[in-house]
N, C-alpha and C positions, 0 to 999 in steps of 0.2 A: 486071628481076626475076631473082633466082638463083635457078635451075637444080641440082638434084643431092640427093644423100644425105647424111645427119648423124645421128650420132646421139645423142638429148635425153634427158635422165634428167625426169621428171614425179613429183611425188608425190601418191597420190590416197589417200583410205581409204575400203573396201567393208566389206559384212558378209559373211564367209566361213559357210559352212555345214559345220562339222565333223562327223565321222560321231558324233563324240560330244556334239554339241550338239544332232542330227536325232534319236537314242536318248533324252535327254530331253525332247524335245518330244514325241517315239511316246508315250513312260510315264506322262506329266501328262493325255494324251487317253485311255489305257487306262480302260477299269471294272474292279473286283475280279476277276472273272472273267479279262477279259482278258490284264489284269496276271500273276494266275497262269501263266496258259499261256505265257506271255514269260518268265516267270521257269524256267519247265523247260525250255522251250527254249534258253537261254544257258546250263542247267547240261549239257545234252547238247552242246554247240558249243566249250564252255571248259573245259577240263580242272581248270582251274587252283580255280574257281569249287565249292563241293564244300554240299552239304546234309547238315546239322546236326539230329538229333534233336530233338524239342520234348522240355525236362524243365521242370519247376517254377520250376528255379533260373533258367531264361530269362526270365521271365514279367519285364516293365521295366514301369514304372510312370511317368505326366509327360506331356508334351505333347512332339509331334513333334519330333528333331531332336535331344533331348538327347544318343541314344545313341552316333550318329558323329560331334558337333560336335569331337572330338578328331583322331579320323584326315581329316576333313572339311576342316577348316580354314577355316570359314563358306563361303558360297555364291558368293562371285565371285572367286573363283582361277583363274588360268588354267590351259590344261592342261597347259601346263609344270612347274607345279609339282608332278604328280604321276611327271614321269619322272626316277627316280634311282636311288639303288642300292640295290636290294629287297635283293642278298644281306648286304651289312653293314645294313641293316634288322633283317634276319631275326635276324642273328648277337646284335644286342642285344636286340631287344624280343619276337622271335619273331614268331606270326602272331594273338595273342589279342585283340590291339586295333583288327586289321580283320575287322571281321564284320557283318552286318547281320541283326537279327531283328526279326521280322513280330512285330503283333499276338498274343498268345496268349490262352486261355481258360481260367480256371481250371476244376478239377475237377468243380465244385459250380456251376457255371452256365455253359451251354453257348448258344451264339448261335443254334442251330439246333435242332429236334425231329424227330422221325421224322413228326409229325403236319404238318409243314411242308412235307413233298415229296408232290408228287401223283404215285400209282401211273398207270402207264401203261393207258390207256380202251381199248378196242378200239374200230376203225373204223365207221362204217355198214355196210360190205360186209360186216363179219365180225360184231358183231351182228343185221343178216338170214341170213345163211348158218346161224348156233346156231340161229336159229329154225327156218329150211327143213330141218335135220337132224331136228327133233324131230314134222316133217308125214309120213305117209302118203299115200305119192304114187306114182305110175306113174315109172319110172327114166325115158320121155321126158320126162313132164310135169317132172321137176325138174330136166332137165338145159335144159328152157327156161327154168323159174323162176331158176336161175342165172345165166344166159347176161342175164334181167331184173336180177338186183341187179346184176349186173356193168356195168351200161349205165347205172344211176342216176349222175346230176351229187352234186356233195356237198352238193346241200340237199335231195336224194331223189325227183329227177322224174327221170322213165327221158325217154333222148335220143334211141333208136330209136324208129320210128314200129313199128304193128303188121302192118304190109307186110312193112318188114324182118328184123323176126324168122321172121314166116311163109316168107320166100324161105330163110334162112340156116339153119331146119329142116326147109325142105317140110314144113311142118304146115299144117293149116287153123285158121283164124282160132280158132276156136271152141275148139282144143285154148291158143292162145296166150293167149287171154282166158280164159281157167279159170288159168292160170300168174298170171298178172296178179292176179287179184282175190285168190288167194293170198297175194302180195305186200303189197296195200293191207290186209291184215287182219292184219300185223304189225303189232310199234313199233317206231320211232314211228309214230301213227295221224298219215295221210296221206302214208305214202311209197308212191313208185308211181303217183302219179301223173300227168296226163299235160302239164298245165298247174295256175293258180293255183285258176281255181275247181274241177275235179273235186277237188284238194287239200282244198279249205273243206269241200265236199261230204261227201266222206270223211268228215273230223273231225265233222261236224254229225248224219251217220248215224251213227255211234260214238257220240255223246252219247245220239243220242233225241231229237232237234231238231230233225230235216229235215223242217217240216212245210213247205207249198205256196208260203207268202210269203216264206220264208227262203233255198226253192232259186230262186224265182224273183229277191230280189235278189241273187243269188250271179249270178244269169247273166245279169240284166240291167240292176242299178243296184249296181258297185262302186265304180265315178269316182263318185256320186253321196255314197256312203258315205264316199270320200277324204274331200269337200270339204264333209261335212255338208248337203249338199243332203236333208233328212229329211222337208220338209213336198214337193216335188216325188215325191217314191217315194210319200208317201202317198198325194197325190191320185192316181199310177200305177195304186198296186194299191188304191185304195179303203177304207185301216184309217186309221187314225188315227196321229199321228207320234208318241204315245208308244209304239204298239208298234213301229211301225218302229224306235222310236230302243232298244228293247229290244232287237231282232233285232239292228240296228247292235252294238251294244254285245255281244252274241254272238258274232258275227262277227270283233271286233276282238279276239276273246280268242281267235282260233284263231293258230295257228300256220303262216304264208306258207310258212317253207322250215323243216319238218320235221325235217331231214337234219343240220343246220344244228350242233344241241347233241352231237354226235359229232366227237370230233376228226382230225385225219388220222394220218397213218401215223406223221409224227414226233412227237417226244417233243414234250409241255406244256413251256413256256418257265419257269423258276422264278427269277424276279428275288432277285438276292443285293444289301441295300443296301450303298452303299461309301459309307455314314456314319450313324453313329447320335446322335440328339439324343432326351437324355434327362434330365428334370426333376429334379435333386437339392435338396433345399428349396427358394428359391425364384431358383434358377440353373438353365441349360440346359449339361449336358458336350455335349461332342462328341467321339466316337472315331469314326475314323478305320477304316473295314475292312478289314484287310488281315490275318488270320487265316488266310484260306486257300491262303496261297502260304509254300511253305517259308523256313525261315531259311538265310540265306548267309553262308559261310567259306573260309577260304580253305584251300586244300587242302593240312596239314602234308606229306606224299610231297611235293609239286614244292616248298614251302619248303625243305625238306631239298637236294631235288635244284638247286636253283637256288643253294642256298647253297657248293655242293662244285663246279659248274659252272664252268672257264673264263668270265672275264667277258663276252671276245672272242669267244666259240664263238654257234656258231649256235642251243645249245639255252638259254642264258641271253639271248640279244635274244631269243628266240621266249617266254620265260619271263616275263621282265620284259614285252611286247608284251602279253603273255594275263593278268597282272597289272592292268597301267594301265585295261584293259580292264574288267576284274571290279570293281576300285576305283569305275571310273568309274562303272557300273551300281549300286553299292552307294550310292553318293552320290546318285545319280540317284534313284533308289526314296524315298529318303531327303525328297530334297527334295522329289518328288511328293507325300508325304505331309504334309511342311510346307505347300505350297500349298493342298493343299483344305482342310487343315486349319484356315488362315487365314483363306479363301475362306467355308467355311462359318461359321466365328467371327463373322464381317460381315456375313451373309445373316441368321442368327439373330437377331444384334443387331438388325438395323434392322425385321428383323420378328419380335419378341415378340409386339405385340398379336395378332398372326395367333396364335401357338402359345399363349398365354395365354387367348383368347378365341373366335377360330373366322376362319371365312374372310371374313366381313362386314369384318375389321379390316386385310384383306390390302392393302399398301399399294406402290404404285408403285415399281418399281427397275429400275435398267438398269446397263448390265454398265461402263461409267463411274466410276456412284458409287462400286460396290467397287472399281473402278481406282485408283482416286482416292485412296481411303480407306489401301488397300494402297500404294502406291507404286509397283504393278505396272503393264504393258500390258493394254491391255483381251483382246486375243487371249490370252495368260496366263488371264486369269478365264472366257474361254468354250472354251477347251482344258479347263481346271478339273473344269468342271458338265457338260461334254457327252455326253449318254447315262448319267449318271452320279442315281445313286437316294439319297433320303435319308430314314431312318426315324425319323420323329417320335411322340410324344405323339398327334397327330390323326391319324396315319396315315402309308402311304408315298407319298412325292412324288417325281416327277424334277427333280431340283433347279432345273431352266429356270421351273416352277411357280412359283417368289419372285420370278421376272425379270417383270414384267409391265407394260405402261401402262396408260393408266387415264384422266382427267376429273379437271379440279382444283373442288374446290366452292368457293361464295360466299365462305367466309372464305379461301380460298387453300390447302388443304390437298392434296394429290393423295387419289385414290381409284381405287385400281386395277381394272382390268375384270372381274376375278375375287368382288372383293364387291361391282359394279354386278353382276351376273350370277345372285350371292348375294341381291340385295335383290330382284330381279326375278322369280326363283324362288318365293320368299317370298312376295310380291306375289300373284303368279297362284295359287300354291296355297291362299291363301285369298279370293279370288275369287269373288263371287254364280255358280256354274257360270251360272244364268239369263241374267247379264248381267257378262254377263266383259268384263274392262277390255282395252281398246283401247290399241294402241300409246302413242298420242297421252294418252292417258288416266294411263300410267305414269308418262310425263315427266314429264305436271303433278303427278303425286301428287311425284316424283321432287326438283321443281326446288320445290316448298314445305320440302321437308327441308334445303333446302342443296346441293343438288346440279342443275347445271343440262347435261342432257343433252339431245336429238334426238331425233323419234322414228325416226329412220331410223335413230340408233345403237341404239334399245332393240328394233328388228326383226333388226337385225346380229345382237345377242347372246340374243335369242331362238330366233332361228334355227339358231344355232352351241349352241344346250342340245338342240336338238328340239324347240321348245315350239311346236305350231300355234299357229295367230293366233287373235283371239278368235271371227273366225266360225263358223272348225272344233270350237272348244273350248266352244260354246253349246249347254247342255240345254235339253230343252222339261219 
């Protein structure tokens, strides 16, 4: 056997991860939103990179992709092909044929209203506090009343016991419970208090309803009330299960965590769609969002300066380097927008009946078919959709909403779990309340129509709506 060193030439091929290949991969995963924020960020990083006024004469019209298919030179060029000599570039064509502009708005109809953004709510703490200013109080008594809202969890039940307030003021109980009932006789009615039921209680005395059978099953048949247990409380307290089932039904109109409908300190989340599907006689456009992140140019100053530049010097590689760069993000943007744009073209298509008719029609798809469909990778199609919102005719959806599986029916058709879910709903809401349909009972209605389901799947998707079963869901 030999012994020793040599050395072999091998040839293999990998997939290299260019920083310019990881940049559009980042931009195909952005949403509108985020998009934006990447795009002011590279104009603060690249000098070269320069924003462009929105006028009229901007506004382009067409489907994705028309406007750089020139400086572009379609979508699978290497990136060699974009290192060359920007200064005899410049010297013929100048810089008017690389640029890239967003989405615009005409005058006369604007994507957004005033009535679209929600004003900032104030807190629970700072809604009881407006209140406690507008009480007559002893300066102790309301600097415990304080020290109380201050202690509420965010569904409105104080966390300190009433020991610990007393130690933390050396006050006697009696001055901290005058604090307190202060508190419970704000709104929301039932904050302040100290668990679920003193909560119910609260709201039940605020109505005028706390008569003797009401507080007693407040304190001693709630697990009863979960689980519809109604003829067991009757025979307890001696009425009859239609008033029980009255008092129930009372009861269930109260509100558990109070505290709850106040928001917190940060701002309400306001969903921007990054794509709008919209019924033009009897077709579906699609545009594509991207209005709100500026238009990109390239910055006449460094075309100039790159064009009088030593080629050799170190300020035209840095020039040409912050070019290829800006190029590349302007194609990148570009083809983002190609993508969803095609992405949702196939989404649409394959569900019309859904937007034509409602969600009963909503039909089985996986991130494949549009692979498929497209000529893409599937990771491409779910990079695409991801976190990413679409505004329709029936409303706004997150695009992952058309992706769904589903149950194939008798004739072979798929039907996806979103209008089993649909039909199911349907189902129980019209329903004898008396004598409500049983799992078992939907199937069979289920698997006469053509559709042959389980009842352990029609419990699944009951359950994933909220819908109690039918013994919870039974009047007397």
């Amino acid at each position: 056997m030999k012994l020793g060193y040599e050395l072999t030439i091998e040839q293999t091929q990998k997939l290299v991860m260019t920083p310019e290949l990881i940049q559009a991969i980042q931009l195909l995963q952005f949403n509108t939103q985020e998009l934006e924020s990447y795009v002011q960020e590279q104009l603060l990083t690249n000098p070269v990179l320069e924003r462009v006024d929105k006028t009229d004469d901007d506004i382009h019209d067409g489907e994705p992709g028309e406007e750089n298919d020139r400086m572009s030179g379609g979508t699978e060029e290497s990136r060699e092909s974009y290192e060359f000599d920007w200064a005899e570039h410049f010297k013929e064509h100048g810089y008017d044929d690389i640029s890239y502009s967003m989405g615009e708005d005409s005058d006369d109809q604007s994507d957004y209203s005033y009535e679209q953004f929600v004003s900032s709510e104030p807190t629970l703490t700072e809604h009881l506090m407006m209140q406690l200013e507008l009480v007559s109080m002893k300066p102790a008594c309301k600097m415990i009343a304080r020290y109380i809202i201050e202690s509420l969890d965010e569904n409105g039940y104080l966390t300190s016991s009433i020991q610990e307030i007393c130690q933390v003021f050396r006050a006697r109980e009696e001055k901290v419970m005058e604090a307190l009932a202060v508190i419970q006789g704000f709104e929301p009615v039932g904050v302040g208090a100290r668990d679920l039921k003193e909560c119910l209680l609260i709201q039940l005395k605020h109505r005028g309803k706390d008569k003797p059978e009401a507080r007693l099953i407040i304190e001693n048949h709630l697990e009863d009330i979960a689980e519809n247990r109604l003829c067991n409380i009757a025979k307890a307290l001696g009425i009859s299960v239609k008033e029980v089932q009255d008092i129930s039904d009372e009861i269930k109109s109260l509100e558990p965590k109070p505290g709850r409908q106040f928001g917190s300190s940060s701002d309400n989340r306001y969903i921007v769609p990054d794509v709008t599907v919209e019924k033009v006689g009897d077709e579906y456009v699609i545009i594509v969002n991207d209005s709100t992140a500026p238009r990109l140019n390239i910055s006449p100053y460094y075309q100039k300066m790159l064009r009088e530049a030593d080629k050799d010097s170190n300020i035209s590689k840095f020039l040409s380097s912050r070019l290829n760069s800006a190029l590349w993000l302007i194609r990148s943007i570009e083809q983002r927008r190609q993508t969803i744009y095609n992405v949702v073209k196939a989404v649409v298509n394959y569900q019309r009946d859904f937007l034509d008719h409602g969600p009963k029609h909503l039909k089985t798809l996986t991130l494949k078919q549009i692979a498929d469909e497209l000529g893409i990778h599937e990771s491409t199609v779910s990079r695409s959709i991801n976190g990413k919102y679409m505004q329709t005719p029936r409303g706004l959806f997150e695009i992952k909403y058309f992706f769904t599986s589903g149950v194939t029916g008798q004739d072979g058709s798929s039907i996806a779990s979103e209008s089993i879910k649909t039909i199911i709903r349907e189902m129980i809401e019209n329903e004898d309340p008396k004598s409500p349909l049983s799992d078992q009972a939907i199937a069979d209605s289920m698997e006469e129509c053509g559709i042959e389901i389980s009842r352990r799947t029609i419990a699944k998707y009951r359950d994933e709506m909220s819908i109690p079963s039918s013994t919870k869901r039974k009047r007397f």
